[in-house]
Structures are given as C-alpha cells and as structure tokens.
C-alpha positions in Angstrom: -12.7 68.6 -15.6 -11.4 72.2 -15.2 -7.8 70.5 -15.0 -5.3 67.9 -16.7 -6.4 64.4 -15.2 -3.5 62.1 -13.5 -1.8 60.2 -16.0 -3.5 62.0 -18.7 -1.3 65.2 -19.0 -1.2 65.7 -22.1 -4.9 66.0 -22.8 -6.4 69.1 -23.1 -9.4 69.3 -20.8 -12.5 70.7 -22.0 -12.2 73.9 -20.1 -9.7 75.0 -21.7 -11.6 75.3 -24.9 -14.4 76.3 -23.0 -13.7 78.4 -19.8 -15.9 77.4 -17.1 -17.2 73.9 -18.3 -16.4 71.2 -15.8 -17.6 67.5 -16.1 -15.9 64.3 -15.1 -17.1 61.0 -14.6 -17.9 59.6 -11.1 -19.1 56.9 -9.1 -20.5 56.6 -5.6 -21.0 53.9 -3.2 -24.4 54.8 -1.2 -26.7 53.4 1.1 -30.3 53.5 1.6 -31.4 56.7 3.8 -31.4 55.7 7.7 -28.2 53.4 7.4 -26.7 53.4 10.9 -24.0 56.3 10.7 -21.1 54.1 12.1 -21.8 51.4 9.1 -21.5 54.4 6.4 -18.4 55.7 8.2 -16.9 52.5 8.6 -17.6 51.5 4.6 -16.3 55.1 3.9 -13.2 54.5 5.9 -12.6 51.4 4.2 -13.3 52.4 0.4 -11.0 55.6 1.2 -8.2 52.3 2.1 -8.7 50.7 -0.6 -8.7 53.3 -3.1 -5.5 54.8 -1.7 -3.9 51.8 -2.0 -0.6 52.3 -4.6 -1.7 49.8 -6.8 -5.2 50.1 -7.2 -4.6 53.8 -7.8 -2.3 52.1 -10.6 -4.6 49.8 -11.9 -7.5 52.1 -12.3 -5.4 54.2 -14.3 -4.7 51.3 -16.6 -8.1 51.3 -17.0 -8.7 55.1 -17.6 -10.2 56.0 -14.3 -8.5 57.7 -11.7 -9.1 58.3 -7.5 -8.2 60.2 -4.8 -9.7 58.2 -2.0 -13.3 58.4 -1.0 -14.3 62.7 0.3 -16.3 62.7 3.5 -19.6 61.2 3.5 -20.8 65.2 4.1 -18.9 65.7 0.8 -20.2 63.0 -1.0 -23.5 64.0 -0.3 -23.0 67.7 -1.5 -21.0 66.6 -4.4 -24.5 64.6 -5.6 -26.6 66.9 -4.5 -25.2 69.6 -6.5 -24.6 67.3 -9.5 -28.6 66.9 -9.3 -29.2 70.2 -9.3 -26.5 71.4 -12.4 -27.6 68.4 -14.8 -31.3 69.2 -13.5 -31.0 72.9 -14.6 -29.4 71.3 -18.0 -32.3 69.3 -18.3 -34.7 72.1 -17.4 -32.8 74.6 -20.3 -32.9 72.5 -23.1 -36.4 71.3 -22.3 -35.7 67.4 -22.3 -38.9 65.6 -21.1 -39.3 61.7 -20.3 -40.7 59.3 -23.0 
C-alpha cells in the first residue's frame, strides 16, 4: 500500500521505504464470463451491503483485513486486469518460468 492501512496507523507502509512500491492483499468475488449482467450487479450490490456493514468492517479488522465495500464491477475488472499485467511484467523481468 502506498498509505497507512485502517486500524494499522502506526505501521510504516512499504512505500515509504520505497517510493513508488504499492502492494496489498485482495480478494474478489467473480463469475464465469457471460453471467447475466443483472445477477453480477445484483451480487455486487449485495457484497458492497455486507461489507459496509459497521460490524463486519469491525470484525475483519480483528482479523487483519480491512474493506471499503465492493468498487464497481467496471472497477473490479480493471483493478485485475491491471494486477495481471504489473505481476505479469514482474514475472516477465525476473525470468520466472513454470515447473
């Protein structure tokens, strides 16, 4: 992460010791390509609920995580895509090949 986390203020992030880096954990909730479009909105709206809710935002913090609802599913889609590419170019640089 390029900033502090929530609930975690008074750890350094790794940008600070190294300008530009910027890497946090995620997760995503997907579904196959073709999914009607009202089903993914409609799970998207929901998981955006959920997460928002006061104490689940607490109780993932308990557990180290932390959420700001669900982006867009146009946002979540970029957001992957672009982590594909960045960890594909790492991959690429340091020459890591499949065993």
């Amino acid at each position: 992460m390029k900033q502090r986390a929530p609930g975690y203020e008074n750890i350094r992030p790794v940008a600070e010791t190294f300008p530009g880096f910027d890497f946090s954990g995620w997760m995503a909730v997907v579904a196959p390509s073709g999914a009607p479009a009202a089903i993914v909105q409609r799970m998207n709206r929901e998981l955006d609920n959920v997460l928002k809710q006061p104490e689940i935002m607490q109780r993932l913090r308990e557990i180290g995580f932390y959420a700001t609802g669900a982006g867009t599913t146009q946002e979540t889609g970029d957001f992957i895509r672009a982590q594909y590419e960045a960890w594909g170019n790492v991959i690429r640089e340091i020459g890591i090949q499949p065993e």
